[in-house]
LOMAR-858385 format. One line per field, with one value per residue (C-alpha): residue in one letter; residue number from 1; x, y, z; chain. Coordinates in steps of 0.1 Angstrom, whole numbers, always signed. Each point is the difference from the previous one (the first is absolute). Layout:
res [A, ...]
n [NUM, ...]
u [X, ...]
v [Y, ...]
w [Z, ...]
chain [A, ...]
***
This chain:
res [X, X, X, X, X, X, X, X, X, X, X, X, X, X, X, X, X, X, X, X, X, X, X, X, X, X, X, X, X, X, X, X, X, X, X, X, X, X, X, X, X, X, X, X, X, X, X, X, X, X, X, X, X, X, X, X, X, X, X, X, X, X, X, X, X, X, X, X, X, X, X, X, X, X, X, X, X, X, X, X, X, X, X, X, X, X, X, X, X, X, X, X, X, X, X, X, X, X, X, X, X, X, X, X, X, X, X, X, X, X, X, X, X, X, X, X, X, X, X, X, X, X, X, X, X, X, X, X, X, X, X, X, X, X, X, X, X, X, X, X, X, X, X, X, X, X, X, X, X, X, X, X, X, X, X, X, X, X, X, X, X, X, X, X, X, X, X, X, X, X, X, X, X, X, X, X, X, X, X, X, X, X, X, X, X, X, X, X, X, X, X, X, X, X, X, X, X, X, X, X, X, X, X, X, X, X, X, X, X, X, X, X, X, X, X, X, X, X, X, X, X, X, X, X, X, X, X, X, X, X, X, X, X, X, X, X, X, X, X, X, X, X, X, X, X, X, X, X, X, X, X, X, X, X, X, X, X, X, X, X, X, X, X, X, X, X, X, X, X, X, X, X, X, X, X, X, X, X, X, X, X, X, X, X, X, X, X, X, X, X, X, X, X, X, X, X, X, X, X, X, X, X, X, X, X, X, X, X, X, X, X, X, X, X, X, X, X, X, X, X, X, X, X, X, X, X, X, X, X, X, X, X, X, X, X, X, X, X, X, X, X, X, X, X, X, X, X, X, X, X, X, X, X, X, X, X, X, X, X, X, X, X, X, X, X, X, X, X, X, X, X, X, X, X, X, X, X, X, X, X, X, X, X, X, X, X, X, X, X, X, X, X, X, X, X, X, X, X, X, X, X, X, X, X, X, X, X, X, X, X, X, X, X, X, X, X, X, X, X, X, X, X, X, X, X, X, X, X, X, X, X, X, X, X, X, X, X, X, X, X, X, X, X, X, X, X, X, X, X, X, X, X, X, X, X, X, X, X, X, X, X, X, X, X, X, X, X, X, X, X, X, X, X, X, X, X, X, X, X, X, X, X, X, X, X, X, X, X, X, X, X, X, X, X, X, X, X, X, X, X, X, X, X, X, X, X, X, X, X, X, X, X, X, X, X, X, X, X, X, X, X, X, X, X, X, X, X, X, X, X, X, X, X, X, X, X, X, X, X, X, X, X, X, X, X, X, X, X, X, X, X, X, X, X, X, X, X, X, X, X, X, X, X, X, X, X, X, X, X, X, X, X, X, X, X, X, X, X, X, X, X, X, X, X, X, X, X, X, X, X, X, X, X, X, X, X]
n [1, 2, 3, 4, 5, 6, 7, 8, 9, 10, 11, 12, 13, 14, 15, 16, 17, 18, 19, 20, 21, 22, 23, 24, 25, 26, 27, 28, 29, 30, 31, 32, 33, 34, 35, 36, 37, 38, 39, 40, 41, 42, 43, 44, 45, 46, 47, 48, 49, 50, 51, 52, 53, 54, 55, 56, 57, 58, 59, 60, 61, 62, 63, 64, 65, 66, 67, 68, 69, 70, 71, 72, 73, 74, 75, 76, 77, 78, 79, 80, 81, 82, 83, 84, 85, 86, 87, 88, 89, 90, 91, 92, 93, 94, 95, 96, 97, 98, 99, 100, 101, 102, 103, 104, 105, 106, 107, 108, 109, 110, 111, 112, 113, 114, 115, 116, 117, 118, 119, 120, 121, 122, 123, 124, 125, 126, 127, 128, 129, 130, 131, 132, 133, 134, 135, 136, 137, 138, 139, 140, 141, 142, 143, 144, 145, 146, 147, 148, 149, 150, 151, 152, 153, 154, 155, 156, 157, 158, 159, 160, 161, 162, 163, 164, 165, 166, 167, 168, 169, 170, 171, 172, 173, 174, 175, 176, 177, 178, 179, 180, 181, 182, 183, 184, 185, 186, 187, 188, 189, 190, 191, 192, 193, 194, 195, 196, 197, 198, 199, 200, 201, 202, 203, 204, 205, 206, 207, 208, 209, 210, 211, 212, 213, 214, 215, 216, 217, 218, 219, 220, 221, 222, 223, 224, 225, 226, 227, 228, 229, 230, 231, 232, 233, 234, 235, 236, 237, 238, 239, 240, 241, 242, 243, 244, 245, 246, 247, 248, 249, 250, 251, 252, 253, 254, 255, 256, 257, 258, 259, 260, 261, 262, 263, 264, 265, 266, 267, 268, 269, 270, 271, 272, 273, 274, 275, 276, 277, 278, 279, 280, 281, 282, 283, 284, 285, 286, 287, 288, 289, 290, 291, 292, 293, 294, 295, 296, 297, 298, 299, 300, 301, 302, 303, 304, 305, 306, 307, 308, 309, 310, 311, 312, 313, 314, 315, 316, 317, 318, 319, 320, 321, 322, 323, 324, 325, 326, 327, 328, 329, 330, 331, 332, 333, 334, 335, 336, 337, 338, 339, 340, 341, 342, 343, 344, 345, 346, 347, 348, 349, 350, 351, 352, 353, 354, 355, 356, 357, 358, 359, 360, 361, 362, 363, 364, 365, 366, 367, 368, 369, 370, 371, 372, 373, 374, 375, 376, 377, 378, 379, 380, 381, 382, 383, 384, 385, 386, 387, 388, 389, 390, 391, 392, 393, 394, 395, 396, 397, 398, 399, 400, 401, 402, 403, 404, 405, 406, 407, 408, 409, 410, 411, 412, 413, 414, 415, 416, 417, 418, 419, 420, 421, 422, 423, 424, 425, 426, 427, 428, 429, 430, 431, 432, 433, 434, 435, 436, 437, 438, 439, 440, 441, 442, 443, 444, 445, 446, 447, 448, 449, 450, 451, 452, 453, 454, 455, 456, 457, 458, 459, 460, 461, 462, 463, 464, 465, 466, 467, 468, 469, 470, 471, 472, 473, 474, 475, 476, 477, 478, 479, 480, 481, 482, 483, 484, 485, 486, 487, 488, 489, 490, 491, 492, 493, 494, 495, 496, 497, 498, 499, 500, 501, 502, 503, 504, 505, 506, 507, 508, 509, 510, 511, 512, 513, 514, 515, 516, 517, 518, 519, 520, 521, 522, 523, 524, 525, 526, 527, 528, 529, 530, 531, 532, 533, 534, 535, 536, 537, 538, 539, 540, 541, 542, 543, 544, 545, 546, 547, 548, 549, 550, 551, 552, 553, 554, 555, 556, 557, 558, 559, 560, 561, 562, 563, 564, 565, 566, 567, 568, 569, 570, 571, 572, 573, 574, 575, 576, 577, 578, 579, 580, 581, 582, 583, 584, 585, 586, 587, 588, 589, 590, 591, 592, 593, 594, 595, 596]
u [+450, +6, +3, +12, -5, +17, +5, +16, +6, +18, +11, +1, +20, +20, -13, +2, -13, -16, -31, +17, -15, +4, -15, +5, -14, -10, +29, +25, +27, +19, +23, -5, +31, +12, +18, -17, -24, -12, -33, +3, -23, -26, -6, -8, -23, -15, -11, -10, -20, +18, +8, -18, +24, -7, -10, -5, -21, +9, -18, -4, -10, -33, +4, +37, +11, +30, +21, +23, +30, +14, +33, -8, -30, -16, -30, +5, -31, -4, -10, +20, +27, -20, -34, +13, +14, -36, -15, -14, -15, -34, +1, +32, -4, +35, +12, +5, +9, +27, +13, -1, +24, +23, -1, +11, +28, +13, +6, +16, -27, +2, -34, +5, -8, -34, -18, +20, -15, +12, +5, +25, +20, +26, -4, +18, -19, -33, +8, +8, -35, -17, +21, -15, -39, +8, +11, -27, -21, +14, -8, +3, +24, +30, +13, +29, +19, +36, -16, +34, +6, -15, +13, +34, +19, -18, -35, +12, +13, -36, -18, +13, -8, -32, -1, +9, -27, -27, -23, -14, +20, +27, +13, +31, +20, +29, +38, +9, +18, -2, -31, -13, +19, -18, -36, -1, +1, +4, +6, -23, +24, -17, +26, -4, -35, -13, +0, +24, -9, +32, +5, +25, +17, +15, +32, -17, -18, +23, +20, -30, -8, +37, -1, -32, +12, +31, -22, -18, +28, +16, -32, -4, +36, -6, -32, +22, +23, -27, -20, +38, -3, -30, +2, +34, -16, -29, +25, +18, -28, -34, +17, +9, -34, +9, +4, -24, -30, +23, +7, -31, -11, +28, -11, -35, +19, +21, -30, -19, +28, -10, +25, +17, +10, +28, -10, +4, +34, +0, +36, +14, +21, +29, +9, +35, -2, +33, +19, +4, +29, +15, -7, +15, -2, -22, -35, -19, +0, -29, +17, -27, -26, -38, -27, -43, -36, -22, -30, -36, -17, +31, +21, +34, +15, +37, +13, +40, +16, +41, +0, +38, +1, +28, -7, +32, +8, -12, -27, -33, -26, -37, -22, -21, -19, -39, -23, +8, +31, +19, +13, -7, +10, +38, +0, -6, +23, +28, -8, -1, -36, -10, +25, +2, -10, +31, +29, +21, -1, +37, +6, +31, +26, -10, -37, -29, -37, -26, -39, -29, -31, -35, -12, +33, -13, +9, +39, -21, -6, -37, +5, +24, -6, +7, +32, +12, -5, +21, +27, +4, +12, +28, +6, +26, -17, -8, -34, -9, +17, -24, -29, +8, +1, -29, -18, +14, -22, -30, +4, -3, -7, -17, -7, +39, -14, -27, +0, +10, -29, -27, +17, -16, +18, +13, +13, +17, +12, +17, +18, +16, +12, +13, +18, +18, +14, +8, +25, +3, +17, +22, -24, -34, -33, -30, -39, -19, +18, -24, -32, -10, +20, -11, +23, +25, +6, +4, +29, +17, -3, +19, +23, +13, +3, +18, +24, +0, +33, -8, -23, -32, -30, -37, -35, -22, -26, +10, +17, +13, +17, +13, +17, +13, +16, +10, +32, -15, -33, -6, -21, -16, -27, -8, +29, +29, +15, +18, +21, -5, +26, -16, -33, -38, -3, +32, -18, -27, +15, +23, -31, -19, +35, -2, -34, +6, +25, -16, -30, +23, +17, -35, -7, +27, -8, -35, +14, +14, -27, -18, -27, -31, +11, +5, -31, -18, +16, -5, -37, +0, +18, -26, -30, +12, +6, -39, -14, +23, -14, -37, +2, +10, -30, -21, +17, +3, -24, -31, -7, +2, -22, -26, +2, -7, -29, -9, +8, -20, -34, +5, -2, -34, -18, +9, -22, -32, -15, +13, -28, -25, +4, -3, +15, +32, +5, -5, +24, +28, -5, +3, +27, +16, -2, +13, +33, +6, -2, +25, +21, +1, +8, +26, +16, +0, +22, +23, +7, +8, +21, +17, +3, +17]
v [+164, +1, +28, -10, +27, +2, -38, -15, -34, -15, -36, +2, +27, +1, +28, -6, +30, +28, +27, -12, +14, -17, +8, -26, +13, -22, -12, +6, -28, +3, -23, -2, +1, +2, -24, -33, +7, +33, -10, -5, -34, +13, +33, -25, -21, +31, +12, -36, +0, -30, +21, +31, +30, +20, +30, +19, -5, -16, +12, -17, +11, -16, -32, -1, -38, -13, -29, -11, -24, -7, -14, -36, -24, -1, -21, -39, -19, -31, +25, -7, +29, +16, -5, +21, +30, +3, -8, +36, +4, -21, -6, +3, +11, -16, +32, -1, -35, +6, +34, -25, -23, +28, +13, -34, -4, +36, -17, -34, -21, -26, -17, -30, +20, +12, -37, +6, +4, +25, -20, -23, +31, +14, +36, +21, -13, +2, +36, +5, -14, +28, +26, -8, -5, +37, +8, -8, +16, +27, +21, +37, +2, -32, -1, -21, -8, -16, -13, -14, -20, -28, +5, -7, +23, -4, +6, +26, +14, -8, +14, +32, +10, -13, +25, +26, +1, -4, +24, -3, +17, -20, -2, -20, -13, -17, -7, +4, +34, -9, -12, +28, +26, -16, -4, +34, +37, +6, -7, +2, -5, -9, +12, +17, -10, +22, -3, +20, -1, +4, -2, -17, -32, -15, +11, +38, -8, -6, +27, +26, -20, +4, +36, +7, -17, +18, +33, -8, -12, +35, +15, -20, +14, +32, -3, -14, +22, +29, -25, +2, +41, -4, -23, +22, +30, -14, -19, +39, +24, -22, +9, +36, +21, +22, -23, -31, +17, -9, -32, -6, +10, -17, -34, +8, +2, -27, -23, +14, -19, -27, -24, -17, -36, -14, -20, -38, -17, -32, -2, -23, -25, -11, -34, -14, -38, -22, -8, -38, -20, +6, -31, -11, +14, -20, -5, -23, -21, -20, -18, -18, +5, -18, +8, -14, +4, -24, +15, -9, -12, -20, +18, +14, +32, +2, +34, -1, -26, -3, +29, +19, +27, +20, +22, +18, +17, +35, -1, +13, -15, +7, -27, +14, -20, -8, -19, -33, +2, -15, +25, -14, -34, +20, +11, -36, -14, +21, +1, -37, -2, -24, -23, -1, -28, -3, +17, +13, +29, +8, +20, +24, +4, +14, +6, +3, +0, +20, -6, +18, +1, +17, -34, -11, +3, -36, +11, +24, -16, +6, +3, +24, +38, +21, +14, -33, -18, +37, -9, -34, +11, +28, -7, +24, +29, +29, -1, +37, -8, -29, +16, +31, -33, -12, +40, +1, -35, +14, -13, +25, +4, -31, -17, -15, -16, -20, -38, -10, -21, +26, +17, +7, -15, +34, +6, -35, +7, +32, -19, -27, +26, +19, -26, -11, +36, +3, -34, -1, -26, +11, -15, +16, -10, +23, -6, +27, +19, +32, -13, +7, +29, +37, +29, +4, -37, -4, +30, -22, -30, +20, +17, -37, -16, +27, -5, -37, -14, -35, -11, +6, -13, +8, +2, +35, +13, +36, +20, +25, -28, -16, +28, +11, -34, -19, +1, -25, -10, -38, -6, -33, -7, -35, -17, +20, +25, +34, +25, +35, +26, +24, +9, -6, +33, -10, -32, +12, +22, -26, -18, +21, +2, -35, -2, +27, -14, -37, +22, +13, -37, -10, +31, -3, -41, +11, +20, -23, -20, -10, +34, -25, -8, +37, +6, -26, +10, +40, -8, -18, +22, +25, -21, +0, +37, +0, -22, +19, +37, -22, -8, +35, +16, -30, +5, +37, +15, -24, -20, +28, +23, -29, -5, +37, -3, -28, +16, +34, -18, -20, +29, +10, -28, -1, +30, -6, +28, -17, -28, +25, +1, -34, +10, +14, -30, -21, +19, -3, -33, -10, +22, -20, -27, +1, +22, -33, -25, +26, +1, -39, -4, +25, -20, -30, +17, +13, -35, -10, +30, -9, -38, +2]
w [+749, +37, +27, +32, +31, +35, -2, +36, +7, +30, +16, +35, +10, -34, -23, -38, -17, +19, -21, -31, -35, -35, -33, -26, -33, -30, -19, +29, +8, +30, +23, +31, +21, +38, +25, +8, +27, -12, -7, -40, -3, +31, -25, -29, +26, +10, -36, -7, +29, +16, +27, +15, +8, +38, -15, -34, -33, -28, -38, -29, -33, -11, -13, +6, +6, +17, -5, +26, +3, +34, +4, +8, +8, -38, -1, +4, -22, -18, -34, -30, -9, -25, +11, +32, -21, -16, +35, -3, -29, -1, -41, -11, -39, -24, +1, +40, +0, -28, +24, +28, -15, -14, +36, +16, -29, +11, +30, -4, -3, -32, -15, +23, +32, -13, +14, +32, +35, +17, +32, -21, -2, +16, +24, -27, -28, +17, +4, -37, -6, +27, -21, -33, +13, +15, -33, -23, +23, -8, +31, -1, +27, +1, +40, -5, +34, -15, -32, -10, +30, -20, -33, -16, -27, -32, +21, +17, -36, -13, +27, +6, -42, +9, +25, -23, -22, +32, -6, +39, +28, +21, +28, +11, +29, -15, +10, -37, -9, -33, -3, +20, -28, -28, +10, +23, -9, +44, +29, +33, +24, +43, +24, +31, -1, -27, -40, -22, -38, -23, -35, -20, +4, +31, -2, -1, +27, +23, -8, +6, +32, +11, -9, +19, +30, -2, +1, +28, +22, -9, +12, +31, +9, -2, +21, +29, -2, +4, +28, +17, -1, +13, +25, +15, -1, +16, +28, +5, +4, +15, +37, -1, +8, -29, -30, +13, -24, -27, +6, +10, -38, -16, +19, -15, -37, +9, +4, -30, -23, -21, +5, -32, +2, -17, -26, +12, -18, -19, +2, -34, +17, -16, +18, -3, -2, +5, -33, -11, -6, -34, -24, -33, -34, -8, +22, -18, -31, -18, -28, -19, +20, -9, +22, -9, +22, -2, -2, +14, -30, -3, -26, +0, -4, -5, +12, -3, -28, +6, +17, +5, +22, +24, +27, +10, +32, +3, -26, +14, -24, -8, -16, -23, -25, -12, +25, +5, -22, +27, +24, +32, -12, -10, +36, +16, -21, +4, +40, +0, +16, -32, -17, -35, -20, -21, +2, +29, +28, +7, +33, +1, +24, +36, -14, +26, -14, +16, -18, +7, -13, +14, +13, +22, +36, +4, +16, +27, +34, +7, +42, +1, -2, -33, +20, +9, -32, -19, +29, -6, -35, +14, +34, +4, -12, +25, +14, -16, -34, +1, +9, -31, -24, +12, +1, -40, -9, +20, +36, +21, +38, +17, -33, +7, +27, -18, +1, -42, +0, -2, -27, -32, -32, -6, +30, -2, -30, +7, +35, -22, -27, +30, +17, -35, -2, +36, -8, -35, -27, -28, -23, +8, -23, +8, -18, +4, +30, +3, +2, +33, +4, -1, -15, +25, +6, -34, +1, +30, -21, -28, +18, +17, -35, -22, +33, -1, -13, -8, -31, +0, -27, +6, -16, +9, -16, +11, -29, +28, +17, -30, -11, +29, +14, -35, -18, -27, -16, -6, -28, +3, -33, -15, +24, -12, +26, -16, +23, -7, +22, +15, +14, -11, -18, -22, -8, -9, -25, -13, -7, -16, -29, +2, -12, -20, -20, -4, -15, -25, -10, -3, -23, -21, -5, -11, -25, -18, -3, -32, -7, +5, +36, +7, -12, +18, +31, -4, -5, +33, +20, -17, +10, +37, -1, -10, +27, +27, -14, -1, +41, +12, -25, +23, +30, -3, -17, -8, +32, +21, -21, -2, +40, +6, -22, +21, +34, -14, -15, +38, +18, -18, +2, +39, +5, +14, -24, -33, +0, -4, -36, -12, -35, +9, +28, -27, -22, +26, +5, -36, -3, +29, -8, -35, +15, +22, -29, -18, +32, -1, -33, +4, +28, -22, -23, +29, +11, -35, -8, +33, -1, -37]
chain [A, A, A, A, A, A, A, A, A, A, A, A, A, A, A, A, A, A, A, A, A, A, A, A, A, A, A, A, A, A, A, A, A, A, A, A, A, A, A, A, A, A, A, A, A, A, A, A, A, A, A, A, A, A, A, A, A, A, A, A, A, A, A, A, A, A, A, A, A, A, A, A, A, A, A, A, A, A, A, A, A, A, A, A, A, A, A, A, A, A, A, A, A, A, A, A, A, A, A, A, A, A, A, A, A, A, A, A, A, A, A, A, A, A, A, A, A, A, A, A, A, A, A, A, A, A, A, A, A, A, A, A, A, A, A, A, A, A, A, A, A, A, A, A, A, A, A, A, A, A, A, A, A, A, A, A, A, A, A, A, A, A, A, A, A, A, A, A, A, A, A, A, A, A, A, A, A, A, A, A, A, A, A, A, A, A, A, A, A, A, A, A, A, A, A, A, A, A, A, A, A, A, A, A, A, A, A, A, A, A, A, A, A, A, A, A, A, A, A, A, A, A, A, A, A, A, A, A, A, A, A, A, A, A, A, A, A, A, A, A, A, A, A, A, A, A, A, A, A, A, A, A, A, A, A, A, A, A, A, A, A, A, A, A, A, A, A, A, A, A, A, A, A, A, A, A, A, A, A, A, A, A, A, A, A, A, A, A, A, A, A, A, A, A, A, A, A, A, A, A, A, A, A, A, A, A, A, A, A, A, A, A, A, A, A, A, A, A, A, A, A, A, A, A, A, A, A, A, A, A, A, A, A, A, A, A, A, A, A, A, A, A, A, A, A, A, A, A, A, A, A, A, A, A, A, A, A, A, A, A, A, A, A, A, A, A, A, A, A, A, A, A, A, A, A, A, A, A, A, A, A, A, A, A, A, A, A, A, A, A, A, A, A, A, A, A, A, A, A, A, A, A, A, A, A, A, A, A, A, A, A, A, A, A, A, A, A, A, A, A, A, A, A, A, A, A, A, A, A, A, A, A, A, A, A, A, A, A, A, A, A, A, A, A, A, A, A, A, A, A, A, A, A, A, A, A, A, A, A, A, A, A, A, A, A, A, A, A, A, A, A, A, A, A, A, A, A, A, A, A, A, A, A, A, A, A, A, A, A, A, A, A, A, A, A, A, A, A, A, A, A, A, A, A, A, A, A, A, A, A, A, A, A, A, A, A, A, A, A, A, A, A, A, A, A, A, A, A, A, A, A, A, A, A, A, A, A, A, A, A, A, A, A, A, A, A, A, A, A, A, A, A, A, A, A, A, A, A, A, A, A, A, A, A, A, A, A, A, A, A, A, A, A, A, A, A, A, A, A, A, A, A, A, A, A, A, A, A, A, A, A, A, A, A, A, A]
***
């Protein structure tokens, strides 16, 4: 698929990667890791061509394609939502416009986005539409640079078994361990300015980077201790007549050595933030809570309806739930940034309420520098126990001296997260906390919150995170809220014996239905076993035989040669055209098939 060879690229007098080598095969998926400012997104702008590297080649395999996702910045256009996921394809057939749509479910969108423009759309959403016209295209090689920045739990859920059954080669910079574990069968990690390829899951990964590390700083103390032997036998015998020939060749030996470097630490921070007050029992109560939007066509939608719900101190609380089941709105409410419509908000004894969510920049003073504005939050903290805080959330060296206003949204976003942990509340409410974040950030973030003793509730759509930080799962569906104990893997499990047992009430209630019904409802489940075996014969099997055919009798007639035999030209093109009226009528089907 790709070959790289003696790739180097540098910035100034910073080096990212020096004569680096990659092979990425067809069918490979890899993540690619390393501490921010390595040089991960320049090597996807250098394969995409964005950027041009200062030396080495670059090889790809004929007709090789590649589809690339930066970070941020997706394209801003007047074109409706799903005219812009077809954008690509000149005459979208039913079959591409019903994948399309699928695509754009998978990934929150509902029917009344289709019409949208995309400039009446939020960043994040925009960048969900970029994903799924990358997607139908269908490239043979996906770059995706934190592809779930964008995306909240269910996507992310959706997404990554889309990514499993890609049949095009990947490659992945993402902050998600989990994510990384399920769509990846390696790792490529860039340290020390080169590439090392592992296999296995992250977790493997770092322990075969930590045990290869540990190998060469075992070897690099053994070669100073022989440079020391050296070096004093040089520094005994250069001056005596007798023994200076031998010194003399020992300094020759001495500067033969190749020199091995210690490979360059990222050191995993473990910050130790102040504690809050202790509050009440109980945090936070919503006793009949009501909460409706208004919507722009000018209907309602009624999310919570005499809503009860307790949060008690200590409980560390994950929001899980479908899209737009009402998650965020939970979150608001409970951290008093919207008022109910009905009902009552009742604050507990002693309780302090911290929110933040990826937009808050408001609380950061633009003219101050990024230093300042963390100070101003914990002005009694030691200037280097500052400046490690601000290292672990990726400010590091002169960036603490930039001005706040010529920040990017990320980077604002990290500073006001930063600053709430630096003085935080008891009662602490966090959507989306890790976007923005690489790996190691994420760890500090972790390592500060399973230390936190006050209450903590908060939306990700990180599965690592989740798991590691909460103590419960909050279900929210249809405007009821359910607590589960535990973490998101025990969820899911007691979900899957939830729907597992309703399957069975509904089983046994069938059965004791008249025969007739049974029958009539066999039969259908029989008929829908027969449409479903009917689209993978068309999607499997027919379609793509009858495109090869295509594809082949293509081929021929592009060939000069061909045309001089006006028989067999003929031939081909009757045979043709008659293959694309069968592969249209075939698609016709699909979408029916599909749409029932």
């Amino acid at each position: 698929m790709i070959t790289v060879r003696n790739l180097s690229k540098s910035f100034l007098e910073k080096t990212l990667f020096r004569n680096v080598d990659l092979q990425l095969n067809d069918g490979d998926r890899f993540a690619l890791v390393g501490p921010n400012g390595a040089g991960k997104s320049t090597f996807f702008k250098i394969l995409t061509g964005i950027e041009e590297a200062d030396s080495g080649e670059i090889l790809f395999k004929k007709g090789a394609q590649v589809g690339y996702l930066p970070q941020e910045n997706p394209t801003i256009s007047d074109s409706e939502v799903l005219a812009q996921t077809l954008a690509d394809i000149e005459y979208p057939n039913p079959t591409q416009i019903a994948k399309a749509k699928s695509v754009l479910f998978g990934l929150g969108f509902n029917e009344t986005y289709f019409q949208r423009k995309i400039s009446s759309l939020s960043g994040g959403w925009a960048m969900r539409v970029a994903m799924a016209k990358l997607l139908l295209k269908n490239p043979s090689l996906l770059l995706l640079d934190e592809p779930t920045n964008h995306l909240d739990l269910d996507s992310v859920l959706w997404f990554r078994n889309y990514l499993s059954s890609y049949k095009g080669s990947v490659l992945i910079i993402s902050h998600d361990r989990s994510f990384i574990d399920y769509t990846c069968s390696g790792i490529i990690a860039l340290e020390n300015k080169t590439f090392r390829l592992y296999r296995g899951n992250y977790e493997k990964y770092l322990q075969q980077s930590e045990a290869e590390k540990e190998r060469i700083r075992s070897a690099w103390r053994r070669q100073q201790e022989e440079i020391k032997d050296m070096e004093e036998f040089i520094a005994r015998n250069r001056a005596r007549a007798s023994t200076a020939g031998r010194a003399q060749s020992m300094i020759k030996r001495l500067e033969k050595i190749e020199k091995i470097e210690l490979p360059h630490e990222v050191s995993k921070v473990k910050i130790r933030f102040p504690q809050p007050r202790r509050s009440g029992d109980r945090v936070i109560t919503l006793r009949s809570a009501s909460k409706t939007y208004k919507i722009e066509n000018g209907q309602e939608i009624k999310v919570y309806d005499n809503l009860d719900f307790t949060l008690y101190r200590g409980m560390k609380n994950a929001f899980v739930g479908p899209n737009g089941a009402g998650k965020s709105t939970l979150l608001k409410l409970l951290a008093g940034i919207i008022k109910p419509d009905s009902g009552h908000r009742d604050l507990g004894v002693n309780v302090d309420v911290g929110y933040f969510s990826q937009h808050r920049q408001e609380t950061l003073d633009l003219d101050k520098t990024v230093i300042e504005e963390t100070r101003s939050a914990a002005p009694l903290m030691k200037e280097t126990d500052l400046r490690t805080a601000l290292g672990s959330f990726l400010f590091s060296g002169d960036d603490v001296f930039k001005k706040v206003r010529v920040l990017s949204g990320g980077e604002k976003s990290r500073l006001s997260l930063l600053k709430i942990l630096l003085n935080p509340p008891n009662a602490l409410f966090l959507d989306e906390p890790t976007t923005h974040l690489d790996i190691n950030s994420c760890e500090s973030l972790i390592s500060a919150l399973k230390d936190y003793q006050g209450t903590l509730c908060f939306i990700s759509h990180d599965l690592y995170f989740i798991n590691a930080v909460c103590n419960n799962i909050v279900y929210v569906n249809n405007g009821s809220v359910s607590i589960y104990p535990g973490n998101y893997d025990y969820f899911s499990m007691r979900m899957k014996d939830e729907n597992k047992e309703k399957s069975e009430i509904i089983s046994n209630i069938n059965d004791s239905e008249n025969s007739s019904s049974w029958l009539a409802e066999k039969e259908k489940k029989n008929e829908k076993k027969r449409k479903i075996r009917r689209i993978e014969e068309l999607e499997k099997k027919e379609l793509p035989n009858i495109l090869n055919e295509i594809e082949k009798i293509g081929k021929q007639l592009s060939d000069p040669e061909i045309y001089k035999d006006y028989s067999k030209t003929s031939q081909l093109s009757k045979k043709a055209h008659e293959l694309q009226e069968k592969k249209e009528l075939l698609e016709t089907e699909l979408l029916k098939l599909m749409e029932e």
